[in-house]
N, C-alpha and C positions, 0 to 999 in steps of 0.2 A: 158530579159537578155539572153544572150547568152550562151548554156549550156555549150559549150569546154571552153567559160572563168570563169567559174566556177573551172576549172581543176578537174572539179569532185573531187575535194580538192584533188587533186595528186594523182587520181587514173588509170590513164591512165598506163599499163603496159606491160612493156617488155616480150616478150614470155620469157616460162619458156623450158627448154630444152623438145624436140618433142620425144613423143614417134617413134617405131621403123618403118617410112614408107617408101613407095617407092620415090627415087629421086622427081617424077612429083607430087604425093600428097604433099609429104615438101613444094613443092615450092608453089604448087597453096596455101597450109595452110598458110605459108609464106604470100602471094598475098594478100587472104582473107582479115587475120590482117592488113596488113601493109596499105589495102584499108577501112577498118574500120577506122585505127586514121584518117586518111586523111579527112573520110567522117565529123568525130569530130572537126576535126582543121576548118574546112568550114559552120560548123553548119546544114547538113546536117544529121540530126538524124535518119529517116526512113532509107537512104543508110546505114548509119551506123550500123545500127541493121541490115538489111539485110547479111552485108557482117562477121560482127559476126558470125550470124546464120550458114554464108555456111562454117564457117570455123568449130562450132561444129558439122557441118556433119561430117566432116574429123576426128578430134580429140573433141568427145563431152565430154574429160575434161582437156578442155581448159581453165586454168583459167582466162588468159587474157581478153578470148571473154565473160566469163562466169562473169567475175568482172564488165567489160563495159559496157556488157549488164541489170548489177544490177544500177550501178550509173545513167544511162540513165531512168529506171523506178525509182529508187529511188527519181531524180530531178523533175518528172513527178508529183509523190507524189501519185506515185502507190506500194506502201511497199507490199502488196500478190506477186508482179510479181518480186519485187526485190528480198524477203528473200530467195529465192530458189537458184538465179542466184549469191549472195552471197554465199549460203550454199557451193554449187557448187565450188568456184572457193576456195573457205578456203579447201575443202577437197584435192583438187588439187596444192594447197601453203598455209599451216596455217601462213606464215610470211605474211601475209597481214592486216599489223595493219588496214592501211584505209579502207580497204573493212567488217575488223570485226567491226569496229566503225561504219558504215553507217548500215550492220546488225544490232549491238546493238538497233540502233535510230529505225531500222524497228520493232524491237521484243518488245521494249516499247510500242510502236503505237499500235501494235498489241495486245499488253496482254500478250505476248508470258511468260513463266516461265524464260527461260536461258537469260532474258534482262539484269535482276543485274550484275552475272555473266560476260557475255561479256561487257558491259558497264564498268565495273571495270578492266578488264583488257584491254580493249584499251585506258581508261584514262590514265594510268601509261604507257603506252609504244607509243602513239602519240607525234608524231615530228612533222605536222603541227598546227598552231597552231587555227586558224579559228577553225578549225573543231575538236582539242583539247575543243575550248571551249565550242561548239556544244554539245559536248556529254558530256562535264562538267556539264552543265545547266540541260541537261537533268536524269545525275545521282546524280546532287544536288537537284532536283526537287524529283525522285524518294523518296531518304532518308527522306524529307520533309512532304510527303505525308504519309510517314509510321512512321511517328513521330519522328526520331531519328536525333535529330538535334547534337549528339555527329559527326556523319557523315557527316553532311551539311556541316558544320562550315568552316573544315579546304579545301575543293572543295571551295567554296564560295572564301574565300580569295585567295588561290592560283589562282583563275581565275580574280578577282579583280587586283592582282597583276603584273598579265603576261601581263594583257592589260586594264589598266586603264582607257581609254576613251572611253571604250566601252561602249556607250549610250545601248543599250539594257541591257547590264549585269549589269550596273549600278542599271539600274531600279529593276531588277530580285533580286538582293542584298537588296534594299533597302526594297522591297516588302520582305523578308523574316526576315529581321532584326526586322521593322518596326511589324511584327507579331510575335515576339518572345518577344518584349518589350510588345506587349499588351495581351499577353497568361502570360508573367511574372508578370507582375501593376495585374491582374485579380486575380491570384494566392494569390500574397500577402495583396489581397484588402480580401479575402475568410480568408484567415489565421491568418489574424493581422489587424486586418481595423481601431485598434486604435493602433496601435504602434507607434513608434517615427519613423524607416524607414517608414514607410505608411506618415506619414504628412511631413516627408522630402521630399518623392516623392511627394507629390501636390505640396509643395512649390516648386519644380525644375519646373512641368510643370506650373506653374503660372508665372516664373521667363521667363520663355520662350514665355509666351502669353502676359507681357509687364504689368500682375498685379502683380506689385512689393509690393503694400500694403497687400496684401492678401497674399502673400507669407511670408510677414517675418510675419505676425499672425501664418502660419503653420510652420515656424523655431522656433520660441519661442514656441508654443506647442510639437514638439519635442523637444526640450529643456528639456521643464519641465518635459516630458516621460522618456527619458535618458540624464541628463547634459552630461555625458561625451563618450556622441557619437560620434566617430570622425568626426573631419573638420566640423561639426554643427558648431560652435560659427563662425568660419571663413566663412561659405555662409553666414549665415547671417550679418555679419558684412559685408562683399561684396554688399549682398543686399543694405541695408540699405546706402552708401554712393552712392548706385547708385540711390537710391530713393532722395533724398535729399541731399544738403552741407550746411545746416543750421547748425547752434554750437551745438546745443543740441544734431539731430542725429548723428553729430561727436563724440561727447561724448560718446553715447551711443556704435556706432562701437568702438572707441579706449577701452571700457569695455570688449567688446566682443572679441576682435585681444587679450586681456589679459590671457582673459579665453582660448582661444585658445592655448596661449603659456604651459597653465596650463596642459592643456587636450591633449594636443598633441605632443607641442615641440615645439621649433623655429624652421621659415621657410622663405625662402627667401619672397613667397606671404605675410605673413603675414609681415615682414617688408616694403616690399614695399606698404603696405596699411598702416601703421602707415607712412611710411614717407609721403604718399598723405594729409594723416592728421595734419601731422605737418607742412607740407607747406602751406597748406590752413591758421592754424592759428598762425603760427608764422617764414613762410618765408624760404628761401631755406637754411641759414644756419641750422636750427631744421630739414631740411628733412635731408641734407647732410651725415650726419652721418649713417644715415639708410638705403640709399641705397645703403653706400657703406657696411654695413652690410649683407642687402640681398645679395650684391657681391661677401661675400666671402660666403657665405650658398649654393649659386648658381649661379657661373659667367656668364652662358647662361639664366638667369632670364630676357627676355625682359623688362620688366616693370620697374624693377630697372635701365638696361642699358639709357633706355628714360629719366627716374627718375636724373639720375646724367646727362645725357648730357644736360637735362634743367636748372641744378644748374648751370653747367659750364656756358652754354650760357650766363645767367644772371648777370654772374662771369666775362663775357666779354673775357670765356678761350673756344672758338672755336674749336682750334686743336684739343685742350683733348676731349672734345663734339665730334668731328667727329669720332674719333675710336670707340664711345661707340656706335653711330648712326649707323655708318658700321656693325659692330659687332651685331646689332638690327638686321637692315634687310637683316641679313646674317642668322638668328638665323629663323627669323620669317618673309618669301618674302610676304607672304598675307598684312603685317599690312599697310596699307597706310598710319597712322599716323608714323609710323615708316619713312619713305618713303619723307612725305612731313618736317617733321623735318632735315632730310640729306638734302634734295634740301636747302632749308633755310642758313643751316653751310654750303652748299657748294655757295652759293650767296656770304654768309658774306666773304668765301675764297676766291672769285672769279676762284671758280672752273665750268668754265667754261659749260664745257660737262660730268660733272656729273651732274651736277643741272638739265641741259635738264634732262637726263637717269632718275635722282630720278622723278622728274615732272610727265615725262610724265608716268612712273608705277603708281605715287599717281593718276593721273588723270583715267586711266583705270582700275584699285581697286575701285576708287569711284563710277566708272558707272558699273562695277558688280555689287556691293553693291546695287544700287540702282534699278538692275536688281531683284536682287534676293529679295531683300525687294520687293517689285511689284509681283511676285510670290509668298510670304509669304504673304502675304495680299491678293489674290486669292481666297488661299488655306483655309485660317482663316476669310475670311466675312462672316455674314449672307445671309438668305434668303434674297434677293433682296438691299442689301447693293451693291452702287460703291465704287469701286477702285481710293482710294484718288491717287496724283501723287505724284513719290516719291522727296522727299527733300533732294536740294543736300547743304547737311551741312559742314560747314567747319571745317576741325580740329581745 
């Protein structure tokens, strides 16, 4: 990679007004610099350095020559030859956020003591942002190492935020999240290993690992630990219709969405799980009611919006179906099911080139999906288990 297109993350710098010399010295110091960046713009790095150098003959606190010459060892991934050539040019311009940011990243490296320090102050005062995140990472990592994830936390997100698709930060995130959920499950396995949260946490990673059986045995054992522990009765009723749509577990979820209402309150979820239930046994009139219930509990309730535009449909009432469809994957752009239901009402409307638009989103949601199902299945095979192919299922 080319290091002037790096821009030394914008650290390439305008002289700073010249101490007091003769005409002929200004100008050759002048020359010097101005034959430095040139050498930089050309990727000519030893010129470059050289003509630095003759310029700190002239003025040796320059911090121009004295910053350039830090980014260049910096890029090299020689921090002893930079932290100086930093030091130097902050002494000579302390407004040099990028050059205290690339010191910071050298004094971490190094062990140095004053790394917190500066690292904290050129996070808050960086305007680019590459290298904002550079030294984000690096004083999220910091805080990390020293246990105080009160400090991690809100770095971590603020740099998630600024720049989302950052495959590196992503992982860096996930890798610290990922270790905070298993430093916490550890904690609360030491402190409560029979509580009711303790077997509601197995059942969540059972519910995620596709053993649905075993999970609601660890919801009903919490259960029996604390009945009225919240939104308990409602995972498990979730579970449990996802496990099965035979009558009986019907029954047993619409007991459970009851208890729920007891224990906790009405909610739009829990309505739109009694109407699933009520359509299943007795047809969309019996659901009808309920999700237009969950609708007024919560107008942005995906499930219900789907919930009523399938009564509609069946209703042979299209139109009204399509606002609730729009209004779905307005709410919620991931759901595919959302997605190929609109193409559908817009078939029936003979909406031409929405139907394409819906289509072709459901079609590329399904081949994520089946992406990412195929790396979830990687990640969770055994020792010398293959990788089934994935199935592409239709809504």
């Amino acid at each position: 990679m080319r290091l002037a297109s790096l821009l030394f993350c914008g650290l390439i710098l305008h002289p700073h007004p010249l101490p007091a010399q003769t005409p002929s010295s200004k100008s050759e110091l002048a020359g010097d610099l101005e034959s430095g960046h040139a050498a930089l713009q050309a990727n000519d790095q030893a010129l470059a350095a050289t003509e630095f150098r003759a310029a700190l003959k002239l003025d040796p606190g320059n911090a121009d020559a004295h910053a350039n010459l830090g980014v260049m060892a910096f890029f090299h991934g020689d921090c002893p030859a930079a932290e100086p050539e930093f030091q130097s040019a902050l002494r000579a311009s302390p407004d040099l956020t990028n050059a205290l940011a690339l010191l910071a990243i050298c004094e971490r490296r190094l062990g140095q003591p004053t790394a917190q320090a500066d690292m904290e102050t050129a996070f808050a005062n960086l305007k680019d942002r590459k290298l904002r995140t550079q030294v984000g990472v690096q004083l999220a990592d910091f805080y990390f190492q020293q246990g105080d994830l009160d400090q991690t936390l809100p770095i971590i997100r603020s740099l998630v935020e600024s720049d989302p698709d950052n495959v590196d930060l992503l992982f860096f995130a996930q890798r610290i999240y990922s270790e905070m959920a298993d430093n916490t499950m550890n904690k609360l396995a030491l402190l409560a290993p029979g509580s009711a949260r303790m077997q509601q946490l197995i059942a969540e990673k059972l519910v995620n690992n596709c053993d649905l059986k075993g999970a609601i045995e660890h919801y009903r054992a919490a259960i029996a630990a604390d009945p009225r522990l919240p939104g308990m009765h409602f995972e498990l009723a979730e579970t449990m219709l996802e496990s099965s749509n035979n009558a009986e577990t019907q029954a047993q979820a619409k007991d459970e969405l009851e208890a729920a209402i007891q224990t906790d309150g009405d909610s739009a979820r829990v309505e739109c799980a009694l109407g699933h239930i009520a359509q299943l046994q007795a047809g969309s009139d019996a659901a009808y009611p309920l999700y237009l219930r969950a609708i007024e509990l919560n107008p942005s309730e995906v499930e219900a919006q789907l919930g009523l535009a399938e009564v509609l449909v069946e209703r042979e009432r299209p139109q009204e179906a399509l606002a609730y469809l729009r209004s779905a994957v307005k709410a919620d752009p991931m759901n595919a099911n959302a997605h190929y239901r609109l193409a559908r009402v817009c078939h029936t409307l003979h909406l031409a080139d929405e139907e394409r638009q819906e289509m072709k989103l459901f079609e590329d949601l399904r081949a994520t999906k089946d992406r990412l199902a195929q790396l979830y299945r990687q990640m969770n095979r055994g020792p010398g288990q293959q990788v089934a192919a994935p199935a592409n299922e239709k809504p």
